[in-house]
C-alpha positions in Angstrom: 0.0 0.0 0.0 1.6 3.6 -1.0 2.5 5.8 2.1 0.4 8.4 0.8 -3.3 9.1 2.0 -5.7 10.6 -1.1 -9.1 12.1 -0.4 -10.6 12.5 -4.0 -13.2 15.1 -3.7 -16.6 15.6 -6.2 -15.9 16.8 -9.9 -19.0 19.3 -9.0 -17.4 22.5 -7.1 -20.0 22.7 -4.9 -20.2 19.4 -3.6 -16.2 20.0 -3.9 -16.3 22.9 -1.5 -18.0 20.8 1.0 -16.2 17.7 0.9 -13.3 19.0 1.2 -14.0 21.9 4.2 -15.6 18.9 6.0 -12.4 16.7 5.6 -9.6 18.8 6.4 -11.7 20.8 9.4 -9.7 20.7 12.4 -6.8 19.5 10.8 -3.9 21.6 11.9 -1.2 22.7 9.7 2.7 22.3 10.1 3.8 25.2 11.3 7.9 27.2 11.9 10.0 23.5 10.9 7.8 21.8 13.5 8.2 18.3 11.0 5.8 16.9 13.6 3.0 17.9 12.2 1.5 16.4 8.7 2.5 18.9 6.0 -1.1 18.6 3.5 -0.5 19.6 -0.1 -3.7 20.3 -2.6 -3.0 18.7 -5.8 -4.6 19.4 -9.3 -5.7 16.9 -10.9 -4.1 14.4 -8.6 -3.3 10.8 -9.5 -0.2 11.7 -10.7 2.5 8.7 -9.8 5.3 11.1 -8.8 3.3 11.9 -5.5 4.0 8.6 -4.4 7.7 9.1 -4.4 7.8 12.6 -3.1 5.7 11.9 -0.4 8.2 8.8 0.4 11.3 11.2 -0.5 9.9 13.6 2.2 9.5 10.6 4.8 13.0 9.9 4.6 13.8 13.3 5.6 11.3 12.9 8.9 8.5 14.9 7.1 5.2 13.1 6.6 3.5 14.1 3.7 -0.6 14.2 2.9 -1.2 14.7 -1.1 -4.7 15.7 -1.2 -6.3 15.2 -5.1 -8.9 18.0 -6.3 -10.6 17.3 -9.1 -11.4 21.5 -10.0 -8.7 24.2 -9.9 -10.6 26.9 -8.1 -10.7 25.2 -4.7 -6.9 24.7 -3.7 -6.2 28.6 -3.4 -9.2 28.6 -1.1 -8.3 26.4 1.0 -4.9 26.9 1.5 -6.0 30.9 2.1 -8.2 29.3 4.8 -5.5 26.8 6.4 -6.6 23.8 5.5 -3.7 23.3 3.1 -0.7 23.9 4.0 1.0 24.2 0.4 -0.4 23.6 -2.8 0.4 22.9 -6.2 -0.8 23.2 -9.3 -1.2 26.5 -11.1 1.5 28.7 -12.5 2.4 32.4 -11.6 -0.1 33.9 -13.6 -2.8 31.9 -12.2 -2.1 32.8 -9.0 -1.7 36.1 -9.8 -5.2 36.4 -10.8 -6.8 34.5 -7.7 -4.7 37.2 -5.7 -6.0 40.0 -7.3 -9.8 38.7 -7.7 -9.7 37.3 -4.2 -8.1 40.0 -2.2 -5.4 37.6 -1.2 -1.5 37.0 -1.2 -0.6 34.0 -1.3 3.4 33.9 -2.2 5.4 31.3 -4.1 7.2 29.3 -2.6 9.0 26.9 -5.2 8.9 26.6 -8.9 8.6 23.1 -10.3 8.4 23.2 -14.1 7.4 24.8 -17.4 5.0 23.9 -20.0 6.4 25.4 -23.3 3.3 26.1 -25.0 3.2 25.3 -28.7 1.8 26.1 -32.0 0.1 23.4 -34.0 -1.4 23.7 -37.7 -3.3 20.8 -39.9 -2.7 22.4 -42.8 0.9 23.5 -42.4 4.5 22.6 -41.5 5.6 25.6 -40.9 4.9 29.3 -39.8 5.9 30.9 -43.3 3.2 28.8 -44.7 0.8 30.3 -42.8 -1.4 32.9 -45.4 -2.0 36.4 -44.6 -4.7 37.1 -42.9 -5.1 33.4 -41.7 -7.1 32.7 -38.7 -5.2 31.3 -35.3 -7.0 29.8 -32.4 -6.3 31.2 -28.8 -7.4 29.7 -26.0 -10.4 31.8 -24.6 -8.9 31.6 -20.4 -7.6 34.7 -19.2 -3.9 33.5 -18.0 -3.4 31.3 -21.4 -5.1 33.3 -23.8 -2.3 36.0 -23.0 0.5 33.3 -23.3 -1.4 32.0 -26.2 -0.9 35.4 -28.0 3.0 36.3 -26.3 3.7 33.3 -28.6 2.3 34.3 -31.6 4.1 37.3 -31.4 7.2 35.4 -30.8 6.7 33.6 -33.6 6.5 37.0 -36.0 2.5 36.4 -36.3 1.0 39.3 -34.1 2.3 42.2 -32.8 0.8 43.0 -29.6 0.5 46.9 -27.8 3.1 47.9 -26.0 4.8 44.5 -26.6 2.1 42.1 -24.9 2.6 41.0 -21.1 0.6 38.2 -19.0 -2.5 40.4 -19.1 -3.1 41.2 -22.6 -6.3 40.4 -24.2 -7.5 40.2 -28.0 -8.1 44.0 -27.6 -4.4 44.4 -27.9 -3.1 42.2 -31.0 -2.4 45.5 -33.7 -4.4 44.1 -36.5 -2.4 46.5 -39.4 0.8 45.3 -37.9 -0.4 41.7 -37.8 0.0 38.7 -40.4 -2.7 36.9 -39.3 -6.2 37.2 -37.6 -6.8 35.4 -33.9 -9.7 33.8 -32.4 -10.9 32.5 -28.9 -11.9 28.6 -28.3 -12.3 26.7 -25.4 -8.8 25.3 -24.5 -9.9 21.5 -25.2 -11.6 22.4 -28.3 -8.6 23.8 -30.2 -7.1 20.4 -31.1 -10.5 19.0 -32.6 -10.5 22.4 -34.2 -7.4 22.5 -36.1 -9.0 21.2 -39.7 -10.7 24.6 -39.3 -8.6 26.9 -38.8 -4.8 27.6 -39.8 -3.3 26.8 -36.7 -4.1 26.7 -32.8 -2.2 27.4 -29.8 -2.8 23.8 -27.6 -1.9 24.0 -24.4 0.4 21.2 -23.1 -2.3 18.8 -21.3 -4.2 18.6 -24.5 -0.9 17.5 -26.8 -0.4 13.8 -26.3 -4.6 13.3 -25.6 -5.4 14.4 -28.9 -2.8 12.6 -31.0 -0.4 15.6 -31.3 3.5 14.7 -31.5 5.8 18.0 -29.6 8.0 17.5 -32.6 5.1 18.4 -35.1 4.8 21.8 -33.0 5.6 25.0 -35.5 7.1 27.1 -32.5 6.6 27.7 -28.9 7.7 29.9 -25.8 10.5 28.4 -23.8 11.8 28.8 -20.4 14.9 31.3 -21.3 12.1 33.5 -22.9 11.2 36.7 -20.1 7.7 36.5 -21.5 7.1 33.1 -20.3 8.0 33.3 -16.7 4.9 34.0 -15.6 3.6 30.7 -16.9 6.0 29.0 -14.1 4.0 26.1 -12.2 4.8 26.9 -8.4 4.6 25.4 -4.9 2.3 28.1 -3.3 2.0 28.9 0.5 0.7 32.0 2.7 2.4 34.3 2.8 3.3 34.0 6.4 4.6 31.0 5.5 7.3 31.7 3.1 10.0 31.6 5.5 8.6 28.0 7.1 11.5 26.0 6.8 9.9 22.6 6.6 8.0 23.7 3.5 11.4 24.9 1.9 13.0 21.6 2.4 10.1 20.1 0.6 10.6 22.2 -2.4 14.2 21.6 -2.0 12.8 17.9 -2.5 10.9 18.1 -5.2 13.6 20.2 -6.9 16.8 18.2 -6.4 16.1 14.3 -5.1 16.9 12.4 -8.0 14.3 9.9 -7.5 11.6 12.7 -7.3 13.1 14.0 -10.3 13.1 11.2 -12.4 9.7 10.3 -11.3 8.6 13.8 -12.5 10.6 13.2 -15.7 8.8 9.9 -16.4 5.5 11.1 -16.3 5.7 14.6 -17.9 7.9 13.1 -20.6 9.2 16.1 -23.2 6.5 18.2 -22.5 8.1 20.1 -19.5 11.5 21.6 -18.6 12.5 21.3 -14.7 13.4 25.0 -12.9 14.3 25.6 -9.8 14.2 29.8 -10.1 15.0 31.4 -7.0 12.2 32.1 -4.3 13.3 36.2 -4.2 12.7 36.2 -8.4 9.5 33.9 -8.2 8.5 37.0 -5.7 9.2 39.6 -8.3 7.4 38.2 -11.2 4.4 37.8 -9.2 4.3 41.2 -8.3 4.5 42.3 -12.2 2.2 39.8 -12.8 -0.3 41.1 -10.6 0.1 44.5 -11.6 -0.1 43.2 -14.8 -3.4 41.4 -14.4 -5.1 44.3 -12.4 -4.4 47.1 -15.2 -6.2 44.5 -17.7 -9.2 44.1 -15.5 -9.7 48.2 -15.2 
């Protein structure tokens, strides 16, 4: 039997909501590098194999570890806000940065883990200068990955965005006279089922491999060196009184340099994801910018 302990809570948020306030009520987080206490961490989707090993990784280093698997993204922020959690993880900077601003909240980042180089895919193409003026791209239609969507079109010399683009532009800013092609919004899933349709599509990375899309058929993405993509790093998140807690640092350390972790991570993300491990001070930073960032978008 694995040494980790999963609640799986109801796909339907509300019945979410409860599930998971009534489990984890009274359940008292790890607090200062007190490694007596059980250290919870909200997962998104959860199931992922590479929990298994972590939470053993952190055993051996006299941390006990409680993965606890949601099946929505909006709850974990919550929670953790409210103490239940004591980390989570599974959103990147720009996520967060949003819940912050919409919530009233600050939550800080703790760790980063990896990056998801998002890509450009076309059914009718194999490569960008094949693309026709005035062709039509899909975006996902999410706030934090339509604005990635279109940073890599203009990367990609397909769009030029207003006053260079940042991780809260919107379709408002792509400068249509400066632009080779047009862009439009679709549901995130849809875009790969969409591609006969259009002349490309901007897939985000956990609808690649499901929908029979190869990374090496990919006409161009962001990458991890590129500025533009930082805020799309996936995190460890804490409160923000805990980002000093030095149990939860040794965790990240963990997941971040314990080979075993590591190539546990590796095995199941396969090519799709480049390991970071940026520093905590300049995870701080683009947080801030990405905030600022989101809340001159929403004015």
């Amino acid at each position: 039997m694995t040494s980790t302990k999963r609640r799986v809570f109801a796909a339907s948020l509300t019945a979410l909501a409860l599930a998971a306030t009534t489990a984890l009520a009274g359940c008292a987080p790890a607090a200062g590098g007190d490694a007596d206490q059980t250290v919870k961490i909200g997962v998104v989707p959860g199931g992922q194999p590479y929990w298994d090993t972590f939470v053993d990784a952190a055993a051996e280093e006299g941390i006990t570890v409680e993965i606890i698997d949601f099946a929505e993204y909006p709850q974990p922020n919550p929670l953790l806000s409210e103490g239940d959690l004591d980390l989570n993880q599974f959103q990147h900077i720009a996520y967060l940065a949003a819940y912050n601003e919409d919530a009233g909240d600050d939550l800080v980042a703790l760790g980063s883990t990896v990056i998801y180089p998002m890509n450009l895919f076309s059914a009718k193409y194999d490569s960008i200068e094949d693309i026709p003026e005035g062709g039509t791209i899909a975006v996902p239609n999410d706030e934090s990955n339509r604005a990635r969507a279109l940073l890599v079109l203009q990367k990609l010399g397909l769009i030029e965005l207003k006053d260079g683009g940042n991780s809260g532009s919107t379709l408002e800013d792509v400068i249509a006279d400066k632009s080779k092609v047009k862009v439009t919004e679709l549901d995130a899933a849809g875009i790969p089922g969409a591609l006969p349709d259009v002349d490309g599509g901007v897939v985000n990375n956990d609808f690649v491999e499901p929908a029979g899309l190869k990374f090496s058929d990919s006409l161009g993405s962001d990458s991890a060196e590129d500025p533009a993509a930082a805020p799309y790093t996936n995190i460890f998140a804490a409160r923000a009184e805990d980002k000093d807690n030095e149990t939860y640092l040794k965790l990240v350390d963990i997941y971040q340099n314990n080979a075993d972790v590591q190539k546990a991570v590796k095995d199941y993300v396969g090519e799709g994801a480049v390991p970071l491990n940026t520093p905590t001070a300049e995870l701080a930073d683009i947080l801030a910018q990405a905030q600022k960032d989101y809340a001159a978008q929403a004015k």
